[in-house]
N, C-alpha and C positions, 0 to 999 in steps of 0.2 A: 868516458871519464877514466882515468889514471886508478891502477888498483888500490893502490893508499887510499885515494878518497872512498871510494867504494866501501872499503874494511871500515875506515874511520865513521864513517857514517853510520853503520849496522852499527857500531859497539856502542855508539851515542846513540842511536835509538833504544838498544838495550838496556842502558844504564837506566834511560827515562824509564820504560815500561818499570824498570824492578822501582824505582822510586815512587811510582803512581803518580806521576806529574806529567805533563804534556811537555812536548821539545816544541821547539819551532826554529824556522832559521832565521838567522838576523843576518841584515843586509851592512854593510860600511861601506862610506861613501870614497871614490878615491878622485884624485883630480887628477881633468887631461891636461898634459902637458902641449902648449902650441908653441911651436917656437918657427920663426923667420930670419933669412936677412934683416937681421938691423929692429929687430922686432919679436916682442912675444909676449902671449897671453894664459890665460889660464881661467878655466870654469870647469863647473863641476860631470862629472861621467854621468851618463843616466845607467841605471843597471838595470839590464835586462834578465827577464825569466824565461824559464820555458821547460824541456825537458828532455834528460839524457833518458835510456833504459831506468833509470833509478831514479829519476823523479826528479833530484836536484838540477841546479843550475849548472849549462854549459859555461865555461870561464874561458875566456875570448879577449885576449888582448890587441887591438887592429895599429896598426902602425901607418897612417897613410901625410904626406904631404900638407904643407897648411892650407886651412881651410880656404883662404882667403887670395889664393896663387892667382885663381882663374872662377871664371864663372860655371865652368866643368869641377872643376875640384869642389864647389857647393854643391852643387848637385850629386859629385859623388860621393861627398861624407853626408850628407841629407840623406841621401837611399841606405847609405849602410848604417845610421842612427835610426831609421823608420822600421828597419829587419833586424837587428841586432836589441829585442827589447827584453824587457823580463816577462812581459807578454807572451813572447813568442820559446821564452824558456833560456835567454842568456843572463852570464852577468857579464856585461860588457864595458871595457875600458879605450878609452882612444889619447894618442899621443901622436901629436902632430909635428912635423919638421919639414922644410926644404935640404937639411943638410945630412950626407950620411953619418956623419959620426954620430950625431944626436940620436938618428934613427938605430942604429945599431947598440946606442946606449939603454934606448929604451925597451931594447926588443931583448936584453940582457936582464933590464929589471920585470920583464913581466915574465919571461924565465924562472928569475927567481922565485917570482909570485905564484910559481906552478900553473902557469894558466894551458887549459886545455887544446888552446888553439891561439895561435900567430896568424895572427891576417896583417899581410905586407904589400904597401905599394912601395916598392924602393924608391928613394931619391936618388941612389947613382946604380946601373947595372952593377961595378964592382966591388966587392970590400967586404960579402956574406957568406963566406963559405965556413969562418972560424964559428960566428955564432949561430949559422943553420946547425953544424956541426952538433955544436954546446942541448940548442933547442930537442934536436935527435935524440941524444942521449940522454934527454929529462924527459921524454916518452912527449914531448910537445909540439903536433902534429903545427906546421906550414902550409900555408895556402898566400899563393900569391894573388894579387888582383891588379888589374889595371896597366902593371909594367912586369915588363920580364928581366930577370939580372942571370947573371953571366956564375951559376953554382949548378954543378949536378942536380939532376930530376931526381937521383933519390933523397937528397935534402928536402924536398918539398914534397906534400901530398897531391897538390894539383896547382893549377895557374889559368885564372879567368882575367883575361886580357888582349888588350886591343895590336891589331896585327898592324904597328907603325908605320911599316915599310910600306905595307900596301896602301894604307892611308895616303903616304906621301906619293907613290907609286899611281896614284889615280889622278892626284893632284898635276902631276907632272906630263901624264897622258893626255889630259885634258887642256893643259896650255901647250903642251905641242898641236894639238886637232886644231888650236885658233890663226894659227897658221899664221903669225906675225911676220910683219918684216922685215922686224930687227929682234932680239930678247936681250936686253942692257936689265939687269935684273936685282933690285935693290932683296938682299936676301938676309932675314930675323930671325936670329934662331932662340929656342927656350933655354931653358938652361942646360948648358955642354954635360954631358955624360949621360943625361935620364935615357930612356927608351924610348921617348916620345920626338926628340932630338935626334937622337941617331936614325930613326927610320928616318923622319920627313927630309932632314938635311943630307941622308946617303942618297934617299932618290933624287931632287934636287943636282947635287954635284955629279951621279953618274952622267944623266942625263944632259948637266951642261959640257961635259966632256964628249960625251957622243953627237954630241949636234953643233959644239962649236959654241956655245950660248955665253955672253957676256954676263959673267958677276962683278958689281959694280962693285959691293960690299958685301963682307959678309961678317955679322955681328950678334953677339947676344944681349935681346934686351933683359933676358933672365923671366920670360912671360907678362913681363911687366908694359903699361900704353908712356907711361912716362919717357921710360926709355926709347922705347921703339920709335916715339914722336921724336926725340933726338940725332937719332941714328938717322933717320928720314930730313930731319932738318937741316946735317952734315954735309948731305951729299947733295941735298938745294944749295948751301950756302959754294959749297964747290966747283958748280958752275958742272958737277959731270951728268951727261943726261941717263938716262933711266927708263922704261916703259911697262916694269913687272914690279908690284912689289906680292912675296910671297912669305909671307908671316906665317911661323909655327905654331901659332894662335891668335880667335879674335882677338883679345884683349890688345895686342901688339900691332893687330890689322887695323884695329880702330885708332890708335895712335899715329900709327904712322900715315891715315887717312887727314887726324887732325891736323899734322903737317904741308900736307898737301893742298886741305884748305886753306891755311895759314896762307901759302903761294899763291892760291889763286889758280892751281894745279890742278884740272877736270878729272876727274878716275868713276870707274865704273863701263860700264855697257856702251861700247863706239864711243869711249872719253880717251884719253892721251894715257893714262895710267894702269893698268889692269890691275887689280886687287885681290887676294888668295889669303884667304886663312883658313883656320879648323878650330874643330869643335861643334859647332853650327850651335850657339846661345839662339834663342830666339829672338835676342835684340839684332844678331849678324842675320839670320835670314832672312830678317826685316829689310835689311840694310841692302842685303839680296834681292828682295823681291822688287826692292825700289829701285831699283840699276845703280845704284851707289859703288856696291861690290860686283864682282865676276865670280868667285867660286868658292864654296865651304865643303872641307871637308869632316865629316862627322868623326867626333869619336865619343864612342857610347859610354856613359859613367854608371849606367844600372845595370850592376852586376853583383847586387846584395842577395837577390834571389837564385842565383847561381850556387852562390858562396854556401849559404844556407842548405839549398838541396846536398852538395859533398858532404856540408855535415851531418847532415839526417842519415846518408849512407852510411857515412865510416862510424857513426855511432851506433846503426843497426845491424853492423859485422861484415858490410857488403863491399863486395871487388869495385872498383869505380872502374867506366868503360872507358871513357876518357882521363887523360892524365892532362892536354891543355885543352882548355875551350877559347875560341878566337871567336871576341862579340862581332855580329853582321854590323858592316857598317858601309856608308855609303857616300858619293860627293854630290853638290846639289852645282845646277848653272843657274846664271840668273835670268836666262832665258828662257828658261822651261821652269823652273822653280813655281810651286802652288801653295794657295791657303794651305788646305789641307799638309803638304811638307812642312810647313812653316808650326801647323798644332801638332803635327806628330811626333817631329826628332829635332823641335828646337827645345832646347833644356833651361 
């Protein structure tokens, strides 16, 4: 906790003991902000407790992507609502955006709010160096999670988060091993700029450069299945052939499969179609296990307990050993894919 609070607190305890009255703390309630494309909601924060050296509440403003992006994006404000509680000793506020400027607005008001800790999944790598800056100098410790952006490490205390490149980098190793005999390759990407885009879509274009590989399209549904169903629907009506679709997630895999049904279009295991997303929902490795799909790559959304362990450190005076952690993460085939994969790392 910040030395103001610290002092502030002892002199309000003070005051109480001289008056013989009891203090206690009082909670206020704040509201999260969610906001989308073309869309946005609002309900209330839960506020978490727990404890710094002094007893009170850590103050924790998280800043991550709307809930509602992907089936990983639930799962990963679920884990950090379940560890960020007043249980566990936070007061915890969340403010939700797909766009940066909003996220950079709100990571300005919780600033101001003095909060003890910024917890940030960016929505663009660029555009944070002015308000990490701003956050520094109000003693308001940073922690990334989820994505990495493009500011000095000393802005930030740490960054738990997924290694996109490699994600895509497996993905891409793995439809090379299928040994096709053509790659005409219908190609979806999330939304341009995140970090989850730039990894999967860099392995992706190295690789069709190094091997010669045909990109039929190449298009952003923005993680969305509505789109991606479009985008797949363009290139049927087109008359251009295709044999890979490689989505930057289920949600966009699953669309662009409904397309394919729409045709009359086989995809899956020994089908006309090969089919790749990530994430691995446990509705896609279903869909995997079934020979529907070919390949899921994971990416891991629980990394509340991560987050939590840095702050028990840096609030108990201690050097952290690590400055990033890169979640283990792995690809599944749907040949070899098991129940057990399926209960373990479908989210």
């Amino acid at each position: 906790m910040k030395m103001k609070k610290v002092l502030a607190m002892a002199a309000s305890t003070l005051l109480c003991s001289v008056m013989l009255a009891g203090c206690g703390s009082s909670e206020s309630s704040k509201t999260d902000s969610s906001s989308d494309s073309g869309s946005s909601s609002s309900s209330s924060s839960e506020k978490k407790d727990s404890g710094s050296s002094s007893g009170s509440l850590i103050k924790v403003g998280i800043i991550n992507n709307d809930p509602n992006e992907s089936g990983y994006r639930t799962a990963n404000v679920n884990d950090l609502k379940a560890t960020f509680t007043k249980e566990n000793g936070f007061d915890a506020s969340f403010a939700y955006s797909l766009k940066n400027e909003e996220q950079i607005n709100y990571a300005q008001k919780f600033i101001q709010d003095e909060v003890d800790y910024l917890l940030l999944s960016a929505a663009d790598t660029a555009g944070w160096d002015s308000v990490l800056k701003d956050a520094k100098d109000a003693g308001v410790r940073v922690i990334l999670f989820d994505r990495t952006i493009d500011a000095d490490e000393s802005l930030y205390e740490a960054s738990i988060v997924s290694d996109m490149a490699k994600e895509g980098e497996q993905a891409v190793d793995w439809l090379k091993s299928q040994d096709l005999v053509a790659y005409d390759i219908i190609h979806i990407q999330g939304v341009v700029g995140t970090a989850a885009q730039k990894g999967r879509s860099g392995a992706l274009e190295a690789a069709a450069d190094e091997y010669g590989w045909n990109i039929v399209t190449k298009q952003t549904a923005e993680w969305n299945a509505e789109k991606a169903q479009q985008i797949v629907q363009s290139v049927i009506d087109s008359g251009n052939k295709f044999n890979v679709i490689y989505a930057e997630n289920d949600d966009m895999a699953k669309g662009a499969v409904a397309a394919l049904d729409r045709a009359n279009i086989s995809h899956g295991v020994d089908k006309d179609v090969v089919v790749i997303g990530f994430d691995c929902n446990k509705w896609a490795l279903e869909e995997l296990k079934k020979g529907n799909w070919n390949y899921d790559g994971q990416c891991n959304p629980f990394q509340s307990t991560y987050i939590k362990d840095i702050i028990d450190k840096l609030e108990n005076g201690e050097t952290l050993s690590q400055k990033t952690i890169i979640m283990d993460e792995k690809g599944f085939d749907a040949k070899t894919i098991t129940d057990d994969d399926v209960e373990q790392y479908g989210i």
